[in-house]
Backbone as CSV, one residue per row, in Angstrom:
resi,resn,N_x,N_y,N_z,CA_x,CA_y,CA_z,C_x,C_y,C_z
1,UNK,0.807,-1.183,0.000,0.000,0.000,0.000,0.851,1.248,0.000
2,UNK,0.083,2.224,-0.839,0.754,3.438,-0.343,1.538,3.934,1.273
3,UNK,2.481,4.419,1.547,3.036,5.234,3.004,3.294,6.516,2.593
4,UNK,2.984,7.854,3.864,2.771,9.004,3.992,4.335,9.095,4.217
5,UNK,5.243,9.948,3.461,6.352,10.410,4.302,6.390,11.956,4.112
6,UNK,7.120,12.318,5.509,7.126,13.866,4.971,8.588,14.148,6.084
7,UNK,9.095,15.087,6.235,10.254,15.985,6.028,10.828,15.432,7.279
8,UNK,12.179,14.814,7.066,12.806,14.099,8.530,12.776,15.099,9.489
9,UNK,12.701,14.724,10.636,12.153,15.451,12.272,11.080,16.055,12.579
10,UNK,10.820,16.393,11.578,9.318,16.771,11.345,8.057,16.122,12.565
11,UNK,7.440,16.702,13.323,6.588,16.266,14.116,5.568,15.548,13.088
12,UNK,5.225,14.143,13.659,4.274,13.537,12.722,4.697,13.562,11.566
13,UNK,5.719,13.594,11.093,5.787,12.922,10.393,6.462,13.891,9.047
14,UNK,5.999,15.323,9.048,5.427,16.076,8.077,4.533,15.907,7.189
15,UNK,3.336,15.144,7.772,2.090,14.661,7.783,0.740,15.676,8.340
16,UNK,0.189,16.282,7.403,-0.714,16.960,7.753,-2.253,16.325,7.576
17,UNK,-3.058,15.977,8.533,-4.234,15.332,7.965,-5.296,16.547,8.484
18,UNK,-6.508,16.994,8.137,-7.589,16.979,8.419,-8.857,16.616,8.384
19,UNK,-9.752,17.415,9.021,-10.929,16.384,9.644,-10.813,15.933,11.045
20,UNK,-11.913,14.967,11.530,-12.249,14.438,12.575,-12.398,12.931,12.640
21,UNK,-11.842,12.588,13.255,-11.803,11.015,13.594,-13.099,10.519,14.711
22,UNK,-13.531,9.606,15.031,-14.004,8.918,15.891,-12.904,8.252,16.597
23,UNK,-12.892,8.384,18.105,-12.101,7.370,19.140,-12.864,6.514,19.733
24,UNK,-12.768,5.295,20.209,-13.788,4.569,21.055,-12.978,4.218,22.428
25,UNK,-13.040,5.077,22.985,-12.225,4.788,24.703,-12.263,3.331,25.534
26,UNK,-11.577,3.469,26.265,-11.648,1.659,26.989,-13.253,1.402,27.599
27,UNK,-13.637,2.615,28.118,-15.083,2.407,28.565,-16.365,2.266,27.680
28,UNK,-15.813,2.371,26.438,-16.959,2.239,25.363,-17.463,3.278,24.813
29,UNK,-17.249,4.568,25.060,-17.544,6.109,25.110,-16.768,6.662,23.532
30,UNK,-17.558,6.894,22.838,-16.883,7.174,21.565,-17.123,9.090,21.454
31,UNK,-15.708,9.436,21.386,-15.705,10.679,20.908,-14.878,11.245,19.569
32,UNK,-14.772,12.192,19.057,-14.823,13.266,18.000,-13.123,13.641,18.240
33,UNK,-12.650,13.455,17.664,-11.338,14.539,17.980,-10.592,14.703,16.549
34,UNK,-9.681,15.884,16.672,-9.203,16.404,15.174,-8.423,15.136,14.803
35,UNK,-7.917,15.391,13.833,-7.600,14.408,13.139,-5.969,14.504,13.253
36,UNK,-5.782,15.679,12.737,-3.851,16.391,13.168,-3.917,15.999,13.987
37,UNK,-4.311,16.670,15.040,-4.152,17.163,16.324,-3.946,15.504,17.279
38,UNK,-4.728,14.595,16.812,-4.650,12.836,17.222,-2.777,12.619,17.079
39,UNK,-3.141,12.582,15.637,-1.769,11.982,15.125,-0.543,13.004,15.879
40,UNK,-0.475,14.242,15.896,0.602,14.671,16.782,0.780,13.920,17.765
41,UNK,-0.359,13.558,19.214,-0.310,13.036,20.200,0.524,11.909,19.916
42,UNK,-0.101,10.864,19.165,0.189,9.619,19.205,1.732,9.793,18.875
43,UNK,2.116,10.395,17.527,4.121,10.768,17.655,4.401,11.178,18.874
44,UNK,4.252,11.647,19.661,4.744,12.377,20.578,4.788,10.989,21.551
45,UNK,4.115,10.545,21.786,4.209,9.257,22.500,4.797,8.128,22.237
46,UNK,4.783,8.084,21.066,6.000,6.700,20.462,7.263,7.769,20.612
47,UNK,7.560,8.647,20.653,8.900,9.284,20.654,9.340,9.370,22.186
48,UNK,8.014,9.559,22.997,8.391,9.277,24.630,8.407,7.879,25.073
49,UNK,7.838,6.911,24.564,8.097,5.301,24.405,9.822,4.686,24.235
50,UNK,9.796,4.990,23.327,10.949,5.220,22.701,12.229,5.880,23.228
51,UNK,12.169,6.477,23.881,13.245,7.209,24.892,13.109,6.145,26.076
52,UNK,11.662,6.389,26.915,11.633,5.608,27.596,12.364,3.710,28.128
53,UNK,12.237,3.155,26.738,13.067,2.272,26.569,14.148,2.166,26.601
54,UNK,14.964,3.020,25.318,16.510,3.431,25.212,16.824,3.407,26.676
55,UNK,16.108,4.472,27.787,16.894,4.690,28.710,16.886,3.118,29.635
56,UNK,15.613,2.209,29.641,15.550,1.098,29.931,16.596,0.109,29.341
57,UNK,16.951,0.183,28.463,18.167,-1.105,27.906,19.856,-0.056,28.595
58,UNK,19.886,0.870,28.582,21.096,1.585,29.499,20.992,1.518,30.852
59,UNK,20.144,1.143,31.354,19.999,1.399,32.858,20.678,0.825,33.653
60,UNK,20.262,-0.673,33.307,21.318,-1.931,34.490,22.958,-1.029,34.436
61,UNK,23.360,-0.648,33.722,25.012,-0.176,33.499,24.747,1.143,34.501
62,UNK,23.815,1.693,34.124,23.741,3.110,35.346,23.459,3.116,36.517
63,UNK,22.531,1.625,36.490,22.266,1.891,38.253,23.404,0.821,38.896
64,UNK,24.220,-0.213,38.422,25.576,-0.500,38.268,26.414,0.262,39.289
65,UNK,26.615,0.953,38.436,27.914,2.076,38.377,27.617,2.831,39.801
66,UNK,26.543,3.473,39.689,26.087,4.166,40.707,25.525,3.506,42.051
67,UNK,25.234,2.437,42.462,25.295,1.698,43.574,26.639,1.191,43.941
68,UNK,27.572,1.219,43.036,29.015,0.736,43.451,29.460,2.085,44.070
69,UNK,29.456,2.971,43.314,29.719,4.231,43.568,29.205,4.995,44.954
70,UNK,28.034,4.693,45.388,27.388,4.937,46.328,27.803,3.972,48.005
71,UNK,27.995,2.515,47.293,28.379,1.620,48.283,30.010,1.913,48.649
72,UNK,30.091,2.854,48.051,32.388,2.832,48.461,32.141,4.733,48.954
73,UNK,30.987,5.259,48.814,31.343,6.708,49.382,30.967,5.858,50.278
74,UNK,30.112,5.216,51.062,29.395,5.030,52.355,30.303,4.545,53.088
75,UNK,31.285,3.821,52.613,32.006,2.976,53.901,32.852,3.932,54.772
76,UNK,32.626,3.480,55.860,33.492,4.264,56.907,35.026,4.055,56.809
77,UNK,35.763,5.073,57.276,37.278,5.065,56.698,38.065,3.759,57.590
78,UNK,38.057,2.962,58.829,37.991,2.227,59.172,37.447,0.915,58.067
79,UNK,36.519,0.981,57.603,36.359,-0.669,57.025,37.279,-0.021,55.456
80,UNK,37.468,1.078,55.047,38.677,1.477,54.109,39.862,0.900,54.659
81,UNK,40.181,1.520,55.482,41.700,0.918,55.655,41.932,-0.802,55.826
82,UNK,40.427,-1.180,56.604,40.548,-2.699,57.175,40.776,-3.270,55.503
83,UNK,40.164,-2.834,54.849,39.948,-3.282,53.466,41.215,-3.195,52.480
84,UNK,41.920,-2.006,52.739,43.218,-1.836,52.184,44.843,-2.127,52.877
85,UNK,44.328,-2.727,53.661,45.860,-2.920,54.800,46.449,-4.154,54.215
86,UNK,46.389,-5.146,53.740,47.258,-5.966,53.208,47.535,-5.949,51.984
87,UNK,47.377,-5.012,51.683,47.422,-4.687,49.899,48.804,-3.483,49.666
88,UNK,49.816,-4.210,49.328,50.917,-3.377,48.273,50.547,-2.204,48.107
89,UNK,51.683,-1.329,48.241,51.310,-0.006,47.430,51.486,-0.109,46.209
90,UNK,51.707,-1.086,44.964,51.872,-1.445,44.264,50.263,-1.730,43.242
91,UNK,50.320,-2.672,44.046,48.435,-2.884,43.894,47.257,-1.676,44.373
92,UNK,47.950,-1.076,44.981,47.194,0.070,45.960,46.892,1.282,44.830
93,UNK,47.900,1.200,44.205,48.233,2.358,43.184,47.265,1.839,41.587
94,UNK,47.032,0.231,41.485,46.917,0.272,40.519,45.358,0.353,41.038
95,UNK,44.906,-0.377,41.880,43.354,0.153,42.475,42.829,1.704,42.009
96,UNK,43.974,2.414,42.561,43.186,3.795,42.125,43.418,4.616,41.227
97,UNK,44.148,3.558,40.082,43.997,4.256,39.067,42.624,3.667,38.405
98,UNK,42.290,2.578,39.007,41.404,1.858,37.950,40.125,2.601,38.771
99,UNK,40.047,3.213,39.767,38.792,3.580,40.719,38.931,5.109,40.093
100,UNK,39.581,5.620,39.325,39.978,6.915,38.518,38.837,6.915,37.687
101,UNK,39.557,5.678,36.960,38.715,5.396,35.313,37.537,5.617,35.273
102,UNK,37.453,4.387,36.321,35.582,3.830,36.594,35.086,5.438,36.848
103,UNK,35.159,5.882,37.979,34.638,7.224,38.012,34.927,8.267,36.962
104,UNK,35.387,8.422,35.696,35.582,9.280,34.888,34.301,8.633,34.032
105,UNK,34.201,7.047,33.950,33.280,6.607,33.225,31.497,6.836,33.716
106,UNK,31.978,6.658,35.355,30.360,6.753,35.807,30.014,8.314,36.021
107,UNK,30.891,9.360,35.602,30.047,10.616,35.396,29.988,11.032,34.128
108,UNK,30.177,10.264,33.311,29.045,10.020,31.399,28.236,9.748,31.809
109,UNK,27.964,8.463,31.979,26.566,7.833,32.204,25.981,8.172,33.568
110,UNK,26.124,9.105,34.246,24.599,9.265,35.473,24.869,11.014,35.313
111,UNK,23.552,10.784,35.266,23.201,12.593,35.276,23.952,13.708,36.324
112,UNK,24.065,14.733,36.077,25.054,15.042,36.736,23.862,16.448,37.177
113,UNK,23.845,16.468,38.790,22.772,17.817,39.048,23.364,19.389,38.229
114,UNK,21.642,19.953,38.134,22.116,20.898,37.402,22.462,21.999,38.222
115,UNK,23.948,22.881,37.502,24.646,23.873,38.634,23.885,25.534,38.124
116,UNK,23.453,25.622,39.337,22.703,27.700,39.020,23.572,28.303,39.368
């Protein structure tokens, strides 16, 4: 069958329809609504779907990062040291370079508050 295309980014599509549609709601209640004015909604919602997801398949890695991140500010400097006392300064050094990284990596991925 024919498909409508119109101008990439274009809301809807660059799809202009008019007229009035019939809706039939979950309760059985059928109403009138424009016809544009539908189809905007409905883009607008597959485009918030759609984000919605994206951010769902990234997440496990963000909330990851950020519960590790959260679980090593919390520890008291005591279970730090208990934790680092048999460890080389050798190894000690390479720990925080790699606790560098990770944190250069986990402030890409988690939002960072906004500064006024």
């Amino acid at each position: 069958g024919d498909t409508l295309e119109g101008e990439e980014g274009e809301e809807g599509g660059g799809v202009r329809l008019s007229g009035q549609i019939s809706i039939r709601q979950a309760d059985g209640k059928e109403v009138e609504v424009d016809a544009d004015a539908y189809i905007r909604d409905l883009t607008r919602e597959v485009q918030r779907l759609r984000h919605e997801l994206e951010a769902l398949r990234q997440g496990p890695a963000k909330t990851q990062a950020a519960d590790l991140l959260a679980y090593v500010s919390a520890m008291e400097q005591r279970d730090l040291e208990a934790l680092t006392a048999s460890v080389s300064p050798e190894v000690l050094d390479a720990m925080k370079m790699l606790i560098d990284s990770v944190l250069r990596g986990v402030d890409s991925v988690i939002p960072q508050p906004e500064r006024r």
